[in-house]
C-alpha positions in Angstrom: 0.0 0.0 0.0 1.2 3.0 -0.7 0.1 7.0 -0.5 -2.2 7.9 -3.5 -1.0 12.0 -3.8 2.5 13.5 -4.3 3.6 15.1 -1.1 3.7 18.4 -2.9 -0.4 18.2 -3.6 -1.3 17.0 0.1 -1.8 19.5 3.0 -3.5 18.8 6.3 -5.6 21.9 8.1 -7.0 21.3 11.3 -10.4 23.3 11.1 -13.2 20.8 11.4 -15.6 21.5 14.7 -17.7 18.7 13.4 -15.1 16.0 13.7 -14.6 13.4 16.5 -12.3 10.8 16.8 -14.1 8.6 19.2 -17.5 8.2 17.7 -18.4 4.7 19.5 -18.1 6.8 23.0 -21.6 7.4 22.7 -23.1 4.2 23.5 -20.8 2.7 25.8 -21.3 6.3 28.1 -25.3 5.9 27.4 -25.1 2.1 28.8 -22.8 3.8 31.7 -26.1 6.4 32.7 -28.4 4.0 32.0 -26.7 1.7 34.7 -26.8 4.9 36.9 -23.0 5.6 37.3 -22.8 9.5 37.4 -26.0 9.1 40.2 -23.8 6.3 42.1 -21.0 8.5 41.9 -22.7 11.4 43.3 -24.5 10.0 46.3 -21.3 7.6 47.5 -18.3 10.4 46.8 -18.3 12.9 48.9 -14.8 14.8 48.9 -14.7 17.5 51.6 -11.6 19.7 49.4 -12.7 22.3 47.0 -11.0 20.4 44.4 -13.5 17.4 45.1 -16.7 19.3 44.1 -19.5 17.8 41.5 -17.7 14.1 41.4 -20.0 12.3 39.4 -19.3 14.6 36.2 -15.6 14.4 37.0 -15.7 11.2 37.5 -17.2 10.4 34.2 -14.7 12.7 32.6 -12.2 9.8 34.0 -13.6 6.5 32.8 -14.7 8.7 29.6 -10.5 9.2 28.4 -10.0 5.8 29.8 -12.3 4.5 27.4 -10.6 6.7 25.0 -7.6 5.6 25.8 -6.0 8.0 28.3 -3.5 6.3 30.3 -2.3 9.7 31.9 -3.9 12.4 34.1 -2.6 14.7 31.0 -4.1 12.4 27.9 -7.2 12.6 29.3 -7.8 15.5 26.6 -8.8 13.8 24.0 -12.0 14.4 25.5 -12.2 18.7 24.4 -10.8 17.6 20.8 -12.9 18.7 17.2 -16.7 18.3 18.3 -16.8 16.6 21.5 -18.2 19.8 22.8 -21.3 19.5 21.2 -22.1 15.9 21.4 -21.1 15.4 25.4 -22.0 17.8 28.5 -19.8 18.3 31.4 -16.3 17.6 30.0 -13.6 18.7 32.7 -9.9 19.8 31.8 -6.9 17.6 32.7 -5.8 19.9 34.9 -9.1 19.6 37.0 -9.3 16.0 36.7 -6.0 15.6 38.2 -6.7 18.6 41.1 -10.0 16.2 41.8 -7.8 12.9 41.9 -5.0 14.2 44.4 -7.9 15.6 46.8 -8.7 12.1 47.6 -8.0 10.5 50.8 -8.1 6.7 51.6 -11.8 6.9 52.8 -12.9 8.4 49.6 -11.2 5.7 47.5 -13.7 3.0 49.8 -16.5 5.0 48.4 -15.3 4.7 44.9 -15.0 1.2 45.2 -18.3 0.7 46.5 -19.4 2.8 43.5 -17.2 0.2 41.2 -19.4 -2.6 42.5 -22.5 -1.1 42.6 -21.7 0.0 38.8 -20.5 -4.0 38.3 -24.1 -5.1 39.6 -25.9 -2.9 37.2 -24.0 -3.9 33.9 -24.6 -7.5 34.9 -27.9 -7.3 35.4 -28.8 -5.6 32.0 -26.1 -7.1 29.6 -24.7 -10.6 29.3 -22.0 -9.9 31.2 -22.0 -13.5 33.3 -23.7 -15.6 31.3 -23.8 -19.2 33.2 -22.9 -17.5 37.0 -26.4 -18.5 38.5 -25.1 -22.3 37.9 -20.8 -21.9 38.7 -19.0 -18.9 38.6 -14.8 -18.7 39.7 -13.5 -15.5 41.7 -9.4 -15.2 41.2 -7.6 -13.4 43.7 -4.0 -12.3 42.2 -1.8 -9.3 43.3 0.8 -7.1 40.8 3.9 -5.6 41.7 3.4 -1.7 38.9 6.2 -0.4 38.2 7.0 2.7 38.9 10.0 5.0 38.5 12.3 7.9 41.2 10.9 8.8 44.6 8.4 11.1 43.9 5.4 8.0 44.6 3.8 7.7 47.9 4.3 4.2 48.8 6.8 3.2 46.6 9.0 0.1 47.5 10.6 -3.0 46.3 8.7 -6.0 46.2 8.5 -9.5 44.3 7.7 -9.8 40.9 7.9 -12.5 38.0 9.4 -11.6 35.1 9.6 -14.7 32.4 8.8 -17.2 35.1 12.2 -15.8 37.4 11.3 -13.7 40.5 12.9 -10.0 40.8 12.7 -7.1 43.1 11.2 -4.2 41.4 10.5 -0.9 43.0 6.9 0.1 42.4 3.3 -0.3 44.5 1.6 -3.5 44.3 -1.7 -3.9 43.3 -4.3 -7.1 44.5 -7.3 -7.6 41.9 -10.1 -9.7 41.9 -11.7 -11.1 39.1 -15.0 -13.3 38.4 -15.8 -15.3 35.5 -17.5 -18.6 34.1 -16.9 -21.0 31.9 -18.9 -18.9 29.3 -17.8 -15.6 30.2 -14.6 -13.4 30.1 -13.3 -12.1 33.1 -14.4 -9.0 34.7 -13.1 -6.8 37.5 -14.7 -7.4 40.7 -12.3 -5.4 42.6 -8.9 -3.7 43.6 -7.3 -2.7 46.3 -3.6 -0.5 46.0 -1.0 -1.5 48.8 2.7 -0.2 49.2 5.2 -2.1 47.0 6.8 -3.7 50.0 3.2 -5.4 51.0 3.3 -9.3 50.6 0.8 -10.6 48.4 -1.4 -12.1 51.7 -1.4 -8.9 53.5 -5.1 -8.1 53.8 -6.6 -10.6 51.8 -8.6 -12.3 53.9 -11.4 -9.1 54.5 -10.4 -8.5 50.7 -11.5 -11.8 49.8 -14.7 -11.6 52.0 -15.3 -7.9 49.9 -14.9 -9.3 46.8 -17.3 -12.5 47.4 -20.1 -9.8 48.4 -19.1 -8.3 44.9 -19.3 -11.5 43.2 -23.0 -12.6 44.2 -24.1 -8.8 43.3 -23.2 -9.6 39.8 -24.8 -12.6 40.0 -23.0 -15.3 41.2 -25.2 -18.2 42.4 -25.2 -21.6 43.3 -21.5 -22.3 43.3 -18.9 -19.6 43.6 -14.8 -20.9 43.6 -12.2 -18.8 44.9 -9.2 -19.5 43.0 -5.7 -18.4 44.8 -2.3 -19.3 44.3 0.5 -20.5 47.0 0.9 -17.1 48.1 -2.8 -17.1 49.7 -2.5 -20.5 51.1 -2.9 -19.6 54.7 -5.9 -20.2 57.5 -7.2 -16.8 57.5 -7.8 -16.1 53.3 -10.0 -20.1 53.6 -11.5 -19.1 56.9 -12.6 -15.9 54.9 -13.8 -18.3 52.1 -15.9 -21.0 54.1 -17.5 -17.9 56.7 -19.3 -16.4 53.2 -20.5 -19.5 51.6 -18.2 -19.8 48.8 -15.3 -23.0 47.6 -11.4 -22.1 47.7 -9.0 -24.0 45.6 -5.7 -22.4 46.8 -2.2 -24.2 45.5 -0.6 -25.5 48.4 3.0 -25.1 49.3 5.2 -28.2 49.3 6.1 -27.9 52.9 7.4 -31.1 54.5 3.4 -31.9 56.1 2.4 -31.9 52.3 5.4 -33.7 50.5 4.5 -36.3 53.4 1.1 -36.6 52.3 1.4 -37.1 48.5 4.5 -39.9 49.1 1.5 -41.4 51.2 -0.8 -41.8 47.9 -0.4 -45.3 46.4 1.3 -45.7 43.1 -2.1 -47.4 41.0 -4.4 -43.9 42.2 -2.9 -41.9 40.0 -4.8 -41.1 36.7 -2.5 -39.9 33.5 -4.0 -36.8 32.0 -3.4 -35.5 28.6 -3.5 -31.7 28.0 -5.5 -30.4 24.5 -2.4 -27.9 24.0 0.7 -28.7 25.5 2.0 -26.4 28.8 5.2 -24.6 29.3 7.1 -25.9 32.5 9.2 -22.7 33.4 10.6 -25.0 36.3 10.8 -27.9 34.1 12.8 -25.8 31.6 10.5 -27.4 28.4 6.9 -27.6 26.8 4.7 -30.7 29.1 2.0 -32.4 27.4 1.5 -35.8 29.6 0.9 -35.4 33.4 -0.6 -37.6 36.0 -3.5 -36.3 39.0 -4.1 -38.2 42.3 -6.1 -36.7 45.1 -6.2 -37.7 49.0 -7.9 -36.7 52.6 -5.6 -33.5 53.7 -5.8 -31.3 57.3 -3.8 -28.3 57.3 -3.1 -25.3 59.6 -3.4 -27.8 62.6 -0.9 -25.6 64.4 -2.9 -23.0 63.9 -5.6 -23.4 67.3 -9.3 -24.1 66.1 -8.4 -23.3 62.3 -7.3 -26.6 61.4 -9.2 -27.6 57.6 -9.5 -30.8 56.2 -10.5 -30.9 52.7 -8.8 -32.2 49.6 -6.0 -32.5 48.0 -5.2 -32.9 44.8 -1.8 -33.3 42.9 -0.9 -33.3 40.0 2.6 -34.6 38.7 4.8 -34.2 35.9 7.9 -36.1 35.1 11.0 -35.0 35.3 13.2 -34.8 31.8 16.7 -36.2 32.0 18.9 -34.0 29.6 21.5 -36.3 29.4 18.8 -39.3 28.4 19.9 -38.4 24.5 23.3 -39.4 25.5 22.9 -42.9 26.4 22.2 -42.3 30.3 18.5 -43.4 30.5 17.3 -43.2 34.4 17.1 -45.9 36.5 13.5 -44.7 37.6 11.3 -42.1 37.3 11.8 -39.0 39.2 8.6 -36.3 39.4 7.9 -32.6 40.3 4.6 -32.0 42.1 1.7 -29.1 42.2 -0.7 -30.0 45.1 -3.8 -27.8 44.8 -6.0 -27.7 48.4 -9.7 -27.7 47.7 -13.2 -28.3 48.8 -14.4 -28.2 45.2 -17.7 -30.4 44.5 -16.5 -31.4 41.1 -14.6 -34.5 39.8 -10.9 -35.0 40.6 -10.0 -34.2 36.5 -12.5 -31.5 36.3 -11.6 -29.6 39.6 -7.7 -30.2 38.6 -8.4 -28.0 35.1 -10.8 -25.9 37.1 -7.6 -24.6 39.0 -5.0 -24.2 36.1 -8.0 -22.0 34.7 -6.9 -19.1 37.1 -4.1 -18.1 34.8 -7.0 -16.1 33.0 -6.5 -13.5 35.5 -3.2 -12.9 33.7 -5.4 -11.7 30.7 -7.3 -8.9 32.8 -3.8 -8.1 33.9 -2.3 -7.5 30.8 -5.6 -5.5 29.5 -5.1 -2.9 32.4 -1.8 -2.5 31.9 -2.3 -2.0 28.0 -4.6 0.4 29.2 -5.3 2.9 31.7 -3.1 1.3 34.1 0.2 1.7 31.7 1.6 3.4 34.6 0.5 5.3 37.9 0.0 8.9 37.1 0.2 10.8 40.4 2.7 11.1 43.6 -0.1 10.6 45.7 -1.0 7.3 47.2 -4.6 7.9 47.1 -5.0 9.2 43.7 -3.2 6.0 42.2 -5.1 4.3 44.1 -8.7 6.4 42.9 -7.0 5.5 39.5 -6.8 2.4 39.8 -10.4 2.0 41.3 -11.2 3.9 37.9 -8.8 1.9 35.4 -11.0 -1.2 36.5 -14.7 0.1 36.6 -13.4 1.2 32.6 -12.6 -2.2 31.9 -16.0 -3.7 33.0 -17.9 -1.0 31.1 -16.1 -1.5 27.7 -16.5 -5.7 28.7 -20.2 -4.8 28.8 -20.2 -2.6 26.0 -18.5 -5.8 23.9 -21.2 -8.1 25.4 -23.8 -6.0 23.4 -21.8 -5.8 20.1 -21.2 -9.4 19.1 -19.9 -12.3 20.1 -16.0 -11.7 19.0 -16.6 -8.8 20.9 -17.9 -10.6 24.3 -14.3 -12.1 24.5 -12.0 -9.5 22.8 -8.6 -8.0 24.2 -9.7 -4.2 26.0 -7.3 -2.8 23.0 -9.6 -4.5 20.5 -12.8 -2.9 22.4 -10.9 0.4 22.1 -10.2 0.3 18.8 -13.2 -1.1 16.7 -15.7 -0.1 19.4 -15.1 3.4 20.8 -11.8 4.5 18.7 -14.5 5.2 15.8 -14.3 8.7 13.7 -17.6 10.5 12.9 -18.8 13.6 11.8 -21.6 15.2 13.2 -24.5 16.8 11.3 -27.4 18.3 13.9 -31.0 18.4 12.4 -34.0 20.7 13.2 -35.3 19.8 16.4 -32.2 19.0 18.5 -31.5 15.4 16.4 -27.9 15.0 15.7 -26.6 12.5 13.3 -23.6 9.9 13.3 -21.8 10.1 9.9 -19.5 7.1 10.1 -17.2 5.6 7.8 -18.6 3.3 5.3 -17.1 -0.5 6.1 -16.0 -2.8 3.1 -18.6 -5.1 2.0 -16.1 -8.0 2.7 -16.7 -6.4 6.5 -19.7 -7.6 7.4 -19.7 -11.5 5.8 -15.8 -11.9 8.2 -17.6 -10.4 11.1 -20.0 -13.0 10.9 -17.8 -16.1 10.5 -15.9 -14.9 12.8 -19.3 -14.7 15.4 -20.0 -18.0 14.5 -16.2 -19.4 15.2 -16.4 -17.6 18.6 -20.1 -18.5 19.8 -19.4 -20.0 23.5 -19.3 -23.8 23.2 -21.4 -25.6 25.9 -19.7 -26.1 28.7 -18.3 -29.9 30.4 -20.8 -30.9 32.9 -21.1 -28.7 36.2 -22.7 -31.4 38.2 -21.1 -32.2 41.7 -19.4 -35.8 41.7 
C-alpha cells in the first residue's frame, strides 16, 4: 500500500468543529447512565476539598478518556478535541481532573469502590456480562507488583515480581485484583485494592477476599462460587474468609514437608494420567509438558494454627521429570517427578476440579488489559490518587466488557485494546437536524466487512460447557 498523492499536492488543516475521533463513545457512556453511574458516583463520593466538588461529572470525565484511551492524568484531553463539545455535557480539563484525583483520601477511595461494584451489579444485570454464574461462577484473587519510576510516589518500595517465570525485586506499588468469570464468560473486575510495593501478596486478603465474594453474588454469582488463589494465599485466615461467606477455595498449596508427606502417602495405582489439548510450558521444568498424572487424597492443614485446622482435599498433580543427558545414552534408572498440590473443597470431579484450577491463569489476561490500558503506569505522587486511578482503570474495563457483550460475540471475549479500537476509537462527523437530532456520519465499512464479522461470530459462539454437576 502505498500514499495515492505527491507530497507536494497534500496538505493537512485542522479546522473541522464537526469531527470526532471517538464516535463509538456514545453508547458505551449511554449504557454507563443507564446503569446509573454518574447518580452512584454522586451519592457515595463525597470529597470534603474544594477540588472534590461535582464528582460524578468528574468522574465520568475519567472513565470517559479511559475508554478513549487515556493512560495519563494529561491524555485525558482527547476528551475537548474537534466536536466533543457539542455531542457530550460536562467535559472537565486535565488539569481539573487531576486537582479532583489528588484531593482524595483513603476513605474516599472505599467509596469509589463501593461505586465500582454497585456499577458491576448494574452492567450484569442488563447485559450478558456472566452468562452461566447463576449455575458456577470462579473468583481469582491475584496481586501485581506496577512499576513505577524515582521517589516522587507515595508508597513506593521494592517488592517481588515475576518476570519470564524468574522472580525479581522491582521498586513500584503493588496492586491485589479480583476477578469473576464462568466457563462462558470473560473475566471481569470485581475489585482492587492498591497497597505499598513492599506489601506481601497475603497482606489483607482475607477481609479482601470476603469484599470481593459480596461483589461477586451482586453480579450474579449463584449456586457455586470458587475462589481461586495461588501458594501465596494459602494460609488459614484467606480459607476461613472463604468458608465464613459461603463460597469454595482452591488455593495451590505449598510443598512444605506436612504436604510432600502426604502425596509420598498416595499409592502408586491412584494416580490417573492426564493429557493436556495444548501442550504447557514448565518454566521449572525448563520445556513444553504435554503428559501429566493427577491423584487426590484426605488432607488437614493449619493444625498448628488453634481451632483453624481444615480438612478438605488435596489434589496433585505430577509431571515427570526430563533427564537432559537421556539423548546421550544415560537413560534413568526410575522415574523422578515434580509436584503441584492444589487444596480444595471443590464439589466437582478430581480431572474436572484439577483443570478448574489451572484455569486461574486467565487473570493474567485482565492483567495484561489494564496494563495496555489505563493502568500503563501510575500517574500521580499521591497514594490515594493511584489508588482512585486504579479503582477507575478497572470500573473502565468492566464497562467496555459490557459494552463488547452488546456488540457481538468476538466482541464478548475481545482484548480491551480490540474494544478500544473497533468499538469506541470510531471517527464520525456530526450533522445536527431541526429539532435538537444529531446524526452519526460514520465511515462506510467494506462489503467484505460484514460476511468476516459473521464467520468470525460463528467461530467464537461460547461452546457448551463440560458438565457442572457435583461428583
Amino acid at each position: 500500500m502505498r500514499f495515492s498523492h505527491a507530497a507536494s499536492k497534500t496538505e493537512a488543516i485542522f479546522d473541522d468543529e464537526h469531527m470526532i475521533a471517538y464516535g463509538g463513545l456514545g453508547p458505551a457512556l449511554r449504557l454507563a447512565a443507564r446503569c446509573g453511574l454518574e447518580q452512584l458516583a454522586g451519592a457515595q463520593v463525597r470529597i470534603a476539598a474544594p477540588d472534590g466538588a461535582n464528582a460524578a461529572a468528574k468522574v465520568t470525565s475519567i472513565v470517559a478518556g479511559m475508554m478513549c484511551g487515556a493512560d495519563s492524568i494529561n491524555d485525558l484531553d482527547v476528551l475537548r478535541h474537534g466536536g466533543m463539545g457539542k455531542v457530550f455535557d460536562g467535559i472537565r480539563a486535565p488539569s481539573t481532573l487531576g486537582s479532583f484525583l489528588r484531593s482524595f483520601t483513603w476513605g474516599n477511595v472505599r467509596q469509589l469502590e463501593k461505586v465500582a461494584r454497585g456499577l458491576l451489579a448494574r452492567l450484569a444485570a442488563h447485559t450478558p456480562l456472566l452468562p452461566g454464574a447463576d449455575v458456577l461462577a470462579f473468583l481469582d484473587i491475584d496481586s501485581m507488583q506496577r512499576r513505577t519510576y524515582g521517589y516522587a510516589k507515595q508508597g513506593s518500595g521494592f517488592g517481588h515480581a515475576k518476570i519470564q517465570g524468574k522472580s525479581a525485586l522491582i521498586r513500584g506499588l503493588n496492586v491485589l485484583l479480583a476477578t469473576v468469570s464462568t466457563p462462558l464468560a470473560a473475566p471481569i473486575v470485581a475489585g482492587t485494592r492498591l497497597r505499598g510495593g513492599s506489601a506481601g501478596s497475603a497482606r489483607g486478603a482475607a477481609s479482601f477476599v470476603r469484599e470481593q465474594i459480596g461483589a461477586a453474588r451482586d453480579a450474579g454469582a449463584g449456586a457455586t462460587l470458587i475462589v481461586r488463589m495461588d501458594s501465596a494465599f494459602y494460609g488459614a485466615q484467606v480459607i476461613a474468609a472463604c468458608r465464613g461467606y459461603d463460597a469454595r477455595f482452591s488455593v495451590t498449596a505449598k510443598l512444605d514437608p506436612k504436604v510432600k508427606e502426604a502425596i509420598a502417602a498416595i499409592a502408586e495405582d491412584a494416580w490417573t494420567p492426564i493429557k493436556y489439548p495444548r501442550a504447557i510450558f514448565d518454566p521449572q521444568a525448563g520445556g513444553w509438558v504435554s503428559d501429566a498424572e493427577v491423584a487426590e487424597t484426605r488432607y488437614t492443614a493449619f493444625t498448628s494454627k488453634k481451632g483453624k485446622a481444615v480438612t478438605a482435599r488435596l489434589i496433585v498433580r505430577r509431571v515427570k521429570r526430563l533427564n537432559p543427558q537421556a539423548g546421550r545414552g544415560q537413560d534413568e534408572l526410575f522415574a523422578t517427578w515434580r509436584y503441584y498440590p492444589i487444596f480444595t473443597d471443590s464439589p466437582y470431579a478430581l480431572l474436572q476440579a484439577e483443570e478448574q484450577h489451572r484455569d486461574h491463569a486467565v487473570q493474567e489476561q485482565v492483567n495484561a488489559d489494564l496494563i495496555d490500558g489505563p493502568l500503563a503506569h501510575l500517574p500521580s505522587g499521591s497514594f490515594a490518587a493511584n489508588a482512585a486511578w486504579l479503582t477507575l482503570a478497572a470500573l473502565t474495563h468492566n464497562l467496555l466488557r459490557a459494552t463488547g457483550c452488546l456488540a457481538s460475540a468476538f466482541h464478548a471475549k475481545a482484548r480491551g485494546a480490540t474494544l478500544r479500537r473497533q468499538l469506541i476509537a470510531v471517527p464520525a462527523r456530526i450533522a445536527r437536524h431541526g429539532r435538537g437530532r444529531v446524526i452519526f456520519h460514520l465511515p462506510e465499512p467494506s462489503l467484505a466487512e460484514p460476511l468476516r464479522r459473521g464467520r468470525e461470530d460463528r467461530r467464537r459462539l461460547p461452546r457448551r460447557p463440560a458438565s457442572t454437576s457435583p461428583r
